[in-house]
C-alpha positions in Angstrom: 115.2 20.7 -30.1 111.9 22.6 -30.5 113.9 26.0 -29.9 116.2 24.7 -33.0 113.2 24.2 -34.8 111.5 27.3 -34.4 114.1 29.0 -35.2 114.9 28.2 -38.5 113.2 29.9 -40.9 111.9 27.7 -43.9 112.1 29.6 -46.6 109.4 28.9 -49.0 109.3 28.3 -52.5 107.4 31.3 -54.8 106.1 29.3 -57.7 107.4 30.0 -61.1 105.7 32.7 -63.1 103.2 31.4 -65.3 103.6 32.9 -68.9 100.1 33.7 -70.2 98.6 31.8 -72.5 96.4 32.3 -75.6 94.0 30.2 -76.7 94.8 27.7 -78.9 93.8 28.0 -82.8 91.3 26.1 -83.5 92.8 23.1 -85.9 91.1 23.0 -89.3 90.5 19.3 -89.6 91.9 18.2 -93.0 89.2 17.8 -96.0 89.0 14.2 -96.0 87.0 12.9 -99.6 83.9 12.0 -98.9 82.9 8.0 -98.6 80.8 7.8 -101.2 78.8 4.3 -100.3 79.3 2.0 -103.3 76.2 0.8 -104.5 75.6 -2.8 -103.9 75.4 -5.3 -106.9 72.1 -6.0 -107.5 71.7 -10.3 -107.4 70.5 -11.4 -110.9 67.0 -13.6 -110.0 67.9 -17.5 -111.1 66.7 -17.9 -114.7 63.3 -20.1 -114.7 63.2 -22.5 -117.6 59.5 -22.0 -118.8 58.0 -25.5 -119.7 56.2 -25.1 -122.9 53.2 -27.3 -121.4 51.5 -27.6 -124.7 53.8 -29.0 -126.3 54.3 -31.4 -123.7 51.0 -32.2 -123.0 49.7 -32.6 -126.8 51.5 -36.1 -127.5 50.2 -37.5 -124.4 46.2 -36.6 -124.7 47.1 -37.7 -128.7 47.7 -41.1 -127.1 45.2 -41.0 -124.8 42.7 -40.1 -127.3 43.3 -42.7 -130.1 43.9 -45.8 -127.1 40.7 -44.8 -125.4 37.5 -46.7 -125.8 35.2 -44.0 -124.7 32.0 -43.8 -126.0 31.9 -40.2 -128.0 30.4 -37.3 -125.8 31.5 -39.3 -122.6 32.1 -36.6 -120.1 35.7 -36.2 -118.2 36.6 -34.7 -115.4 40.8 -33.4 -116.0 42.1 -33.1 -112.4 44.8 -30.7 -111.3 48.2 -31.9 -112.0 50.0 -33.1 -108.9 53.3 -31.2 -108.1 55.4 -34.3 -107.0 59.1 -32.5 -107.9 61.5 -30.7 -106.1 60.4 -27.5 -106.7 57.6 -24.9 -107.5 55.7 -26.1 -110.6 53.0 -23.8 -112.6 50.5 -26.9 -112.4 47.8 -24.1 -113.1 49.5 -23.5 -116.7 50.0 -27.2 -116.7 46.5 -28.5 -116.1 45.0 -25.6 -118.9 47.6 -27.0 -121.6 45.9 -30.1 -120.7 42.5 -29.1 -121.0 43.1 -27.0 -124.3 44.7 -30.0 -125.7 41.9 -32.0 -124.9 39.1 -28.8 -126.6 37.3 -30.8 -129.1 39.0 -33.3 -129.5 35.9 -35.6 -130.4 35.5 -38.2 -127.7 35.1 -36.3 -124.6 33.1 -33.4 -123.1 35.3 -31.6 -120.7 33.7 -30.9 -117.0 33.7 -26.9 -117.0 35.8 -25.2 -114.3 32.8 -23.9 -112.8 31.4 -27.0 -112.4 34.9 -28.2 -110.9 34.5 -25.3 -108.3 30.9 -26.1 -107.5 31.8 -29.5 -107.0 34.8 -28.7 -104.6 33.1 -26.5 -102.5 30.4 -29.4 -102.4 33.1 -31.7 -100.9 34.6 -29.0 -98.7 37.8 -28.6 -100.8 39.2 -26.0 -101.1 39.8 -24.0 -104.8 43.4 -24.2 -104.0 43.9 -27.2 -102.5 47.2 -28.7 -103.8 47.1 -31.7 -102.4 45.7 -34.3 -105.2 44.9 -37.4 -105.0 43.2 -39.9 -107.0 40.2 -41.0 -104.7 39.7 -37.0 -104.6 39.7 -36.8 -108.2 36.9 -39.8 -108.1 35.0 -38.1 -105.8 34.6 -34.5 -107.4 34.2 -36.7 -111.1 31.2 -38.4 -109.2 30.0 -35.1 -108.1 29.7 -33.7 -111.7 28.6 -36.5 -113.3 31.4 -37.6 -115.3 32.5 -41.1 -116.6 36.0 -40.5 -116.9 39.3 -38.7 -114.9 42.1 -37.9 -116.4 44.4 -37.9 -113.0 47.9 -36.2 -113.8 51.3 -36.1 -111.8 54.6 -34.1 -112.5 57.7 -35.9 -111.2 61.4 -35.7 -110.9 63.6 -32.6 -111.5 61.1 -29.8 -111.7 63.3 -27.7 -114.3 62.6 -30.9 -116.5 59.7 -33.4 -114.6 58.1 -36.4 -116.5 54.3 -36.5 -116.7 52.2 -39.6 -115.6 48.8 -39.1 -116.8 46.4 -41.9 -116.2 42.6 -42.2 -117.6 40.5 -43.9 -115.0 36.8 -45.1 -115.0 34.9 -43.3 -112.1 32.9 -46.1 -111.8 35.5 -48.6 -110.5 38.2 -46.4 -110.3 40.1 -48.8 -113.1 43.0 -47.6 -114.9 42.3 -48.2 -118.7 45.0 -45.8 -120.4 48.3 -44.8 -118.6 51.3 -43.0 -120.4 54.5 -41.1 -119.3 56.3 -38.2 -121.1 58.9 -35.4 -120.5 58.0 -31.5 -120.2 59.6 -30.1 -123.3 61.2 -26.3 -122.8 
């Protein structure tokens, strides 16, 4: 069987002639438009509802005025108002109405806001501290000298809050004039 074998003659295969080529043409790619990025809508900032604090403020001090007892030229202390709503108050715009409503008004001598900051760096308090409360507000009116505090707290819904302001004797801490109203927009 190997003499069969090496006999036959396997004829091979030539391979097909390959044609030549040219290079393909470069494809132009197709203009797309350009993506022009759309400018995003710019979110509109919530609306604040400005409290007109003088006009809130005025009937209260009005009462507190005319119900008070105080000897004329009786010195008072007007705390910071308390933030005790559900949001960000201005209690620094709050606290001036308070103050300017209060500007000759006959019965009291205001403590001065330096003498406010002198006395709270006395007690180690600091000029922003937020945290009221009414033995603080007896302490820095015993630090200045004063007979009276007007202590003064904004509740509720802070786009509308009610105000508590209460009149106290340093002294003994009593309450002798209390009265509520709501912030007027």
């Amino acid at each position: 069987m190997a003499l069969i074998l090496t006999g036959c003659v396997v004829k091979q295969q030539q391979p097909a002639p390959v044609e030549p080529t040219q290079p393909p043409e470069p494809v132009q790619p197709v203009p797309q438009p350009e993506q022009v990025p759309q400018p995003q809508p710019i979110p509109q900032p919530p609306k604040l509802k400005t409290i007109n604090w003088d006009a809130s403020v005025q009937p209260l001090v009005a009462q507190m005025v005319s119900a008070a007892s105080a000897e004329p030229g009786s010195v008072l202390l007007v705390d910071r108002i308390k933030n005790s709503t559900n949001g960000a108050l201005q209690s620094e715009k709050a606290t001036a109405a308070i103050q300017n409503a209060l500007n000759n008004n006959g019965k009291f001598t205001l403590v001065s806001t330096e003498q406010l900051n002198q006395a709270r760096q006395t007690l180690g308090l600091s000029p922003d501290d937020s945290l009221n409360s009414r033995s603080k507000a007896i302490g820095l009116a015993r630090n200045v000298n004063a007979q009276y505090v007007l202590y003064s707290n904004a509740q509720g819904d802070v786009k509308a809050p009610t105000l508590q302001m209460q009149l106290m004797l340093v002294q003994t801490g009593e309450i002798i004039w209390s009265g509520n109203g709501v912030a007027q927009n």
